[in-house]
N, C-alpha and C positions, 0 to 999 in steps of 0.2 A: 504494500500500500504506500504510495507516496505522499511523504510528509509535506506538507507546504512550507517553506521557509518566510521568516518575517520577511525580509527581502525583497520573496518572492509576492507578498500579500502585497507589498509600499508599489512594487512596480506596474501592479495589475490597476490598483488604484489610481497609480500615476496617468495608464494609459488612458482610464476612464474620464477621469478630469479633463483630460487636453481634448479628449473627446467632446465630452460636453461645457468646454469653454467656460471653465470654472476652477477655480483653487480650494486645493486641498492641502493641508498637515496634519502631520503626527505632533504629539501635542501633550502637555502635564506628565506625569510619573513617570512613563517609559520612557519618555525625553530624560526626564533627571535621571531614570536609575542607567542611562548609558553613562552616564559622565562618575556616577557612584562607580559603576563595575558591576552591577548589580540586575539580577534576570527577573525579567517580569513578563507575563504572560498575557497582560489586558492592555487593550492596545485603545487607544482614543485618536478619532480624525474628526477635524470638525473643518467641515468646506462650507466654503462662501456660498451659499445658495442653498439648495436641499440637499441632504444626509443623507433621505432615506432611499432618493430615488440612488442619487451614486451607489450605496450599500445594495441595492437592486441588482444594479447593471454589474456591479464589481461581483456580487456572487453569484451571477451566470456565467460568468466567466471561470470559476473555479468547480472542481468535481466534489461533491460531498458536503458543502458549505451550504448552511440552515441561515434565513436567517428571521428576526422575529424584529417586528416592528411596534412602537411604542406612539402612536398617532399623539397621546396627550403631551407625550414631551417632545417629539417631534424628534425621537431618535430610533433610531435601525442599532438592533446588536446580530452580528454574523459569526457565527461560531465554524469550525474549519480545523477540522485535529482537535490539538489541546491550544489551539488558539481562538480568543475571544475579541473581537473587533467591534468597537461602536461609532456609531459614526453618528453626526449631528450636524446643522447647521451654523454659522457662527449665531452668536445672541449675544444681548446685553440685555440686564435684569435688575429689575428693582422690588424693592420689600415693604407690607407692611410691617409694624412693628411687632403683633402680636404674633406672626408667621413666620416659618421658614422658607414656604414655599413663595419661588419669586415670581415677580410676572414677566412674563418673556416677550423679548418682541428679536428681530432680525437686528444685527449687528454687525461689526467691521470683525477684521480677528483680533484688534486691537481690542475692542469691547468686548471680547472675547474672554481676552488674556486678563485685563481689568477686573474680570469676575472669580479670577482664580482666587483659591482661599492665601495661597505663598508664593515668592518670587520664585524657589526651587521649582514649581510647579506651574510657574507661567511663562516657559520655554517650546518654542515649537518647530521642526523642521520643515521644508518646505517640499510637497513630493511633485510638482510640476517637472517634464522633462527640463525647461528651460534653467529653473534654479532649484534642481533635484539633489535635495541631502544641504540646504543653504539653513543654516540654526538665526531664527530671530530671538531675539533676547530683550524685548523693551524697558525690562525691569530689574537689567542685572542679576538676572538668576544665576548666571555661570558664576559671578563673582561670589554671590553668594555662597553657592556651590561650595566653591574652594576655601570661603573661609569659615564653612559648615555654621551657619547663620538661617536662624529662621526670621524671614520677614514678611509683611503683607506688601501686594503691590499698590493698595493704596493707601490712606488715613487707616489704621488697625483698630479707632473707631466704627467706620463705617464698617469695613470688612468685619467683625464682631457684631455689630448689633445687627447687620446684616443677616447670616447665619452664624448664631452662639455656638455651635459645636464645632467651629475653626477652633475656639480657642482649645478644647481638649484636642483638637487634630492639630493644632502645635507643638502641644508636652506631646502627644505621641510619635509626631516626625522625631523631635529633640530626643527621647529617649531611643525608638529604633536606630536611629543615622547616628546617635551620640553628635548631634549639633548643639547649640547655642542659641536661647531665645535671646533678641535682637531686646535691647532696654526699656525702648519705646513699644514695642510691641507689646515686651509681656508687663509689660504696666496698664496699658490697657489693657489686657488681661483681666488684670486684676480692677480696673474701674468698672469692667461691664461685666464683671462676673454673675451676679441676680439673671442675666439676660439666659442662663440656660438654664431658667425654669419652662421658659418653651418648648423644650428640647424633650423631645419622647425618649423613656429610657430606653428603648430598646437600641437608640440609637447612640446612646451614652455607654453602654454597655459592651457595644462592640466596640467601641475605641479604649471602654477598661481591656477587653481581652487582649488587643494589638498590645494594650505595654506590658500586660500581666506576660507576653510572649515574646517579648525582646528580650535579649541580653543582660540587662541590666536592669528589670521593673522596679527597681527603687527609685532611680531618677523622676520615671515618672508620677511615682506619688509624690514624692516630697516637693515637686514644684505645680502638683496642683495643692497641696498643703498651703506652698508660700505665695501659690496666685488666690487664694480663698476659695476655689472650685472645690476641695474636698469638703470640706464643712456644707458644703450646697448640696451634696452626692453621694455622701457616702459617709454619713453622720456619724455611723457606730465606728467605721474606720478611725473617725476624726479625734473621737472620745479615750481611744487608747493614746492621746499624746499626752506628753506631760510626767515629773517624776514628783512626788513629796517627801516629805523628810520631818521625820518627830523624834525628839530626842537623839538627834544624833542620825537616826537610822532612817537613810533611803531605800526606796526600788529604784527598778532601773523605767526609762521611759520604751513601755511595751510598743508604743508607737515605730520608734528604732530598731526596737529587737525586732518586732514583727520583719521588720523592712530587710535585714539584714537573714533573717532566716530566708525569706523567699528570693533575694540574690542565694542564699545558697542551694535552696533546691533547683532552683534554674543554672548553676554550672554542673549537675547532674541529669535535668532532664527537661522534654518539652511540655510535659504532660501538662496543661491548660489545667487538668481539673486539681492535681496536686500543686498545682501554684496559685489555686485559690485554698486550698486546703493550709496553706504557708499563712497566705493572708490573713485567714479567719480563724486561726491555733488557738489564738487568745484573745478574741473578741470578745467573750465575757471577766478576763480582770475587772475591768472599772466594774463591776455588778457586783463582784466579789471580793472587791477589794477589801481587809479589814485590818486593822493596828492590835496589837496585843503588844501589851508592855515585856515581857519575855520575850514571847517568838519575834515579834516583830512583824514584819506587812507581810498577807498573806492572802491567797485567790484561791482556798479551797472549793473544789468543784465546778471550776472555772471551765473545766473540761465539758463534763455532762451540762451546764446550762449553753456553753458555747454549742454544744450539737443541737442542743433543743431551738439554739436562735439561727440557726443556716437554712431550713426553709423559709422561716420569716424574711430573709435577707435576699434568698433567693427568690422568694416572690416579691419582693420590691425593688429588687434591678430587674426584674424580669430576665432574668435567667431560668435554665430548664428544670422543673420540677418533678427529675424523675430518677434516674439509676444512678447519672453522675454529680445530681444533689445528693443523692443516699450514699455514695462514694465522700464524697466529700466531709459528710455528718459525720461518717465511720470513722475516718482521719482525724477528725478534731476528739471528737470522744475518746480512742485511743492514743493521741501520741503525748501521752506522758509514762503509757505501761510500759516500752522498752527503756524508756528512759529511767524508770523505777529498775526496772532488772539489772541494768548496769551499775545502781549504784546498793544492791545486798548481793548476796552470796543466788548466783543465778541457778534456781530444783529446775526440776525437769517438768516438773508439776505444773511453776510458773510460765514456762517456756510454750509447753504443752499449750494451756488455753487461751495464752496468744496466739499462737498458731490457730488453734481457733475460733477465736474469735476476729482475727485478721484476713482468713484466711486466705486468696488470690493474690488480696492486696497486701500483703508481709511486706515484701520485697521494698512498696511504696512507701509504705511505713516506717519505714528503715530509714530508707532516704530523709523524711520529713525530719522525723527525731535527733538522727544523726545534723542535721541542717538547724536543730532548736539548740545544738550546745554553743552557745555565743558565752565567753567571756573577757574581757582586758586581759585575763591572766591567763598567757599562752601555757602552761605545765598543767592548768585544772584544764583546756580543753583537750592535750593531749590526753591526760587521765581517763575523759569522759569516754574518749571514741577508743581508746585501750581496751578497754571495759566491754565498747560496743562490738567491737569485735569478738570478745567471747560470745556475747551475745549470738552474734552472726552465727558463730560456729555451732553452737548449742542449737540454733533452730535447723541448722544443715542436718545436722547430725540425729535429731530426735524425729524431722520430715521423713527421712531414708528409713529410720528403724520404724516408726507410728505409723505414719501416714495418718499423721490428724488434719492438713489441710483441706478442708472442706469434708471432713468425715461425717459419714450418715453411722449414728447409731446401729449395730445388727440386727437390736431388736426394735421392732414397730409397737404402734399403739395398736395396730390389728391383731397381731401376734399377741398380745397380751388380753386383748380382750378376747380372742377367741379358748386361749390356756387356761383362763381362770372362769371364761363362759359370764362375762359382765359386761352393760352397756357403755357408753361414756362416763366417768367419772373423775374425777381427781387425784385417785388409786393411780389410776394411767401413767399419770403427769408426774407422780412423785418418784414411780420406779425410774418412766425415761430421765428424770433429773437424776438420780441415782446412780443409773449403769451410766451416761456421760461424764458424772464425776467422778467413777470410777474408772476409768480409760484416764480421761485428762489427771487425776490424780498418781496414775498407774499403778492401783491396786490390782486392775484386770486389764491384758490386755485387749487388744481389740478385734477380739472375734466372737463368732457366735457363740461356741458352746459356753468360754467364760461366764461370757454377757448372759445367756438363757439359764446358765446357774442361780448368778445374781437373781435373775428377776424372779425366781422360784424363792429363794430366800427372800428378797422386799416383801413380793407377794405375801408369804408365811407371814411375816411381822405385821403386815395390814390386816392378818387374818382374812386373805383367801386362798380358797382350795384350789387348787390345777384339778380339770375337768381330767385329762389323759396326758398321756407322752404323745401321742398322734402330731399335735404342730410342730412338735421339737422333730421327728421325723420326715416332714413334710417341709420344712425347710430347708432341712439339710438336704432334700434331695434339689433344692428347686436349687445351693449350691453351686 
């Protein structure tokens, strides 16, 4: 099957244009990410005239290329392999103020470029045969480029109150690209920050995930901290800043730690949902915060109210309320149990019902806790991850011999109800709690007959009878 090359897409375009006596570019991101080094796959043309017919004419020209027309915005997307092409015609737009959505009317490519949210982004090549591959730059975006600067191309007032979610797709260019918000920009920033109450979360949300998925997602918190946008967005976040101190005795600011944990789990991994699992560790300190003159400040159960507060949170950014929220809960409620193992003498026992209670997700788990030991004093964190490594080994070693990862009981609540000849009851529930803490404790291990001993024994102490041997044979053969 022959791939189309980007190349090959600019030149078909080119032909089309000259054709129909019209200009065409290539144009925002894939302009910038050539000069970054950087591959991108969504391609933007916006030609002087109409989009959708050029995107017409251009995908009869190619074999297998779809493409889907958008009449209310007045743009064509042509999709072609794994390439995505959009095309529009130039505009210039203007806004009410309660809206994001602008009103459009026809415009030059300069009015064009004018409506870009950044100078990086208001760069555009020209695909005409006559000045084919020619870079306009009205607004200094190369310069900026090179001196990794985020700026607006016009007033960063108007551009802001214009569309509010530029300003979080500033901190998120500046944390991806590692640039530099420009002084005057991100002061306005911070002037018009209220203005992204307009702003649908779902659309705020996916510009939390671009930075929760960069390199470095501290950056971008801590400068929508210091533009005011966090306190606007993401309230409970905002609540863990701050240290106090009585008598002498500080905490540390969970704000920081949080931030410095989730840099550490993103130099191990991309996983999106364990780097919100980083973010939201200790979202209930401040609830739990309390002072005792002995111990000192303390967040007991900061765990268990933190899991109880991650679908709340998740249905208020509007994030998904379903497997990888329930992934998420598990992480927060769990990662302070390895962290306990590593600092007593690690049984097997303990080991054992992390494993199961972890169970798929161990591995993640690890990463997270391992990623919670932050302190000043380099010898306590080597100490702590010393420690984790027996850990590690303890669950290799007890996975291979048990096989408690995801262990199903051997015996059923059927099983049991049929041996003792009793309906649903409580009886049930006490033995399966029983023979499971009897495996995870490793009083028995984890097979049937053990397990069908036991529940003959619980059985007896609840005083019921076993009807026959008949099930205990009948299992064994199903074996």
């Amino acid at each position: 099957m022959q791939q189309y090359l980007k190349q090959d897409i600019f030149k078909i375009v080119s032909e089309v244009a000259d054709i129909e006596n019209t200009q065409a570019f290539v144009i925002g991101g894939f302009v910038r990410d050539i000069f970054l080094k950087r591959t991108s796959k969504d391609i933007d043309i916006v030609v002087l005239g109409n989009g959708i017919d050029i995107a017409k004419k251009v995908s009869k020209r190619i074999k297998r290329s779809t493409v889907s027309v958008f009449k209310n915005f007045g743009t064509a997307q042509l999709k072609c392999d794994d390439l995505e092409v959009e095309f529009v015609g130039a505009r210039k737009e203007s806004y009410r103020l309660d809206s994001r959505k602008p009103i459009v009317e026809n415009g030059t490519l300069e009015d064009d470029l004018m409506r870009r949210d950044f100078t990086i982004n208001a760069l555009a090549i020209s695909l005409n045969s006559k000045t084919y591959g020619k870079l306009l730059d009205h607004f200094k975006g190369l310069e900026d480029i090179e001196d990794r600067i985020i700026r607006t191309p016009l007033d960063p007032d108007q551009t802001f109150s214009d569309d509010p979610l530029r300003m979080i797709r500033a901190i998120r260019f500046a944390t991806q690209l590692n640039f530099t918000i420009e002084q005057k920009t991100f002061k306005s920033i911070h002037r018009n920050r209220s203005r992204i109450e307009i702003v649908s979360q779902e659309r705020i949300v996916e510009e939390l995930n671009k930075i929760l998925l960069s390199n470095r997602p501290s950056t971008g918190f801590l400068l929508l901290d210091q533009s005011g946008l966090l306190e606007l967005i993401f309230p409970k976040l905002f609540n863990l800043k701050g240290s106090e101190t009585k008598n002498g005795l500080s905490h540390k600011d969970n704000f920081l730690h949080t931030l410095q944990v989730l840099d550490n789990v993103s130099k191990k991994t991309d996983n999106l949902w364990l780097r919100w699992a980083a973010l939201l560790h200790d979202i209930a300190k401040p609830d739990t915060k309390r002072y005792f003159p002995k111990q000192g400040w303390t967040f007991h159960g900061h765990e268990f109210l933190g899991a109880k507060m991650v679908p709340v949170i998740f249905r208020d950014l509007k994030l998904p309320l379903n497997e990888k929220m329930k992934y998420v809960q598990k992480m927060v409620q769990l990662h302070l149990r390895p962290i306990i193992l590593s600092l007593e003498i690690v049984t097997d026992s303990a080991v054992r019902r992390l494993l199961f209670d972890a169970g798929d997700d161990i591995d993640d788990l690890m990463i997270l806790c391992e990623a919670d030991i932050t302190s000043k004093n380099d010898s306590t964190v080597r100490k702590h991850l010393a420690n984790f490594k027996i850990v590690r080994q303890k669950l290799k070693e007890l996975e291979e011999r048990d096989t408690i990862r995801n262990f199903q009981p051997p015996i059923t609540g059927e099983l049991i109800m049929e041996t003792f000849d009793i309906k649903p009851c409580r009886e049930i529930g006490i033995i399966k709690i029983a023979i499971k803490d009897a495996i995870l404790d490793g009083v028995i291990h984890n097979n049937f007959d053990e397990a069908y001993s036991l529940m003959l024994e619980k059985g007896k102490e609840l005083k019921l009878t076993p009807k026959s041997e008949l099930p205990k044979r009948k299992n064994k053969e199903l074996e």
